[in-house]
N, C-alpha and C positions, 0 to 999 in steps of 0.2 A: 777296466772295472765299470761299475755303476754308475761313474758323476763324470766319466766323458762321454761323449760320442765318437764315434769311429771316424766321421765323416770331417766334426770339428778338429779331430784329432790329426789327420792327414794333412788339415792346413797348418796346424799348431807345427807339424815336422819340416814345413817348407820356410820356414823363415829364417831371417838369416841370424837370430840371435840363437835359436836351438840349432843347426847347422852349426854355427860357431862352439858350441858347449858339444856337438857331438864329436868335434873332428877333434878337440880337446882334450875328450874324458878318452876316443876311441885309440886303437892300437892295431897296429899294422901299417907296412910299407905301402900297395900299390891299393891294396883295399885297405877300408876302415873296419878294422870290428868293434863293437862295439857290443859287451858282454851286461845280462840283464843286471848284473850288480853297479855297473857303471851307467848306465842309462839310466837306473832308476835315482842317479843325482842327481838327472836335469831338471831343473827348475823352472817352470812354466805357470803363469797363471792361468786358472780355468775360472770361468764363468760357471754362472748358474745353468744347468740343464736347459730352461729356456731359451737361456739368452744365446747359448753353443747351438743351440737348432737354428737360430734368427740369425745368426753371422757365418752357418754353413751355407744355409740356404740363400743367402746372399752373395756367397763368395761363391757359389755353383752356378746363381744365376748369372754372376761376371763370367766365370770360367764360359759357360754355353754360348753367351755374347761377344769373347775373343775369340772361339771357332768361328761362329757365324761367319764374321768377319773375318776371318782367315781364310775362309772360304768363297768371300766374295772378292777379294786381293787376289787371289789364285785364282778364279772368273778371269776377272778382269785383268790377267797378264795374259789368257789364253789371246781373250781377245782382242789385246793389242797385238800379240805376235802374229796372228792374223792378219789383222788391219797391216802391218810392214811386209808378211809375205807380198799381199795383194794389193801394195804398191809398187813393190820391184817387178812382179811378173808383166 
């Protein structure tokens, strides 16, 4: 609806107290389902529209800051296995 954001809202689904209340409310063996009558018990605080744009855009900017650096760890193992090829040869 109107007083979340989509983007706040995606982090809101990653934690582990709604993960806990999803696996909870949900039904099923190897998958969880989890039907719109049952989800709509989860209980979440939401911020003010402001404030959910100020903690997306923060939690986006870490998200893009863990790639980075995901990316640079992954760099620099090419580059070690390098350095070890072209010390055995």
């Amino acid at each position: 609806n109107d007083l979340v954001l989509d983007n706040f809202f995606s982090y809101i689904l990653e934690l582990d107290k709604t993960n806990f209340q999803i696996n909870n409310l949900g039904e099923g063996g190897v998958r969880i389902y989890l039907w719109y009558e049952l989800f709509s018990m989860i209980k979440c605080e939401i911020p003010s529209l402001p404030e959910q744009q100020k903690i997306a855009s923060f939690l986006s900017a870490i998200d893009q800051q863990i790639e980075h650096v995901g990316k640079q760890i992954d760099g620099m193992k090419e580059w070690k296995k390098g350095l070890l090829q072209q010390l055995f040869v």
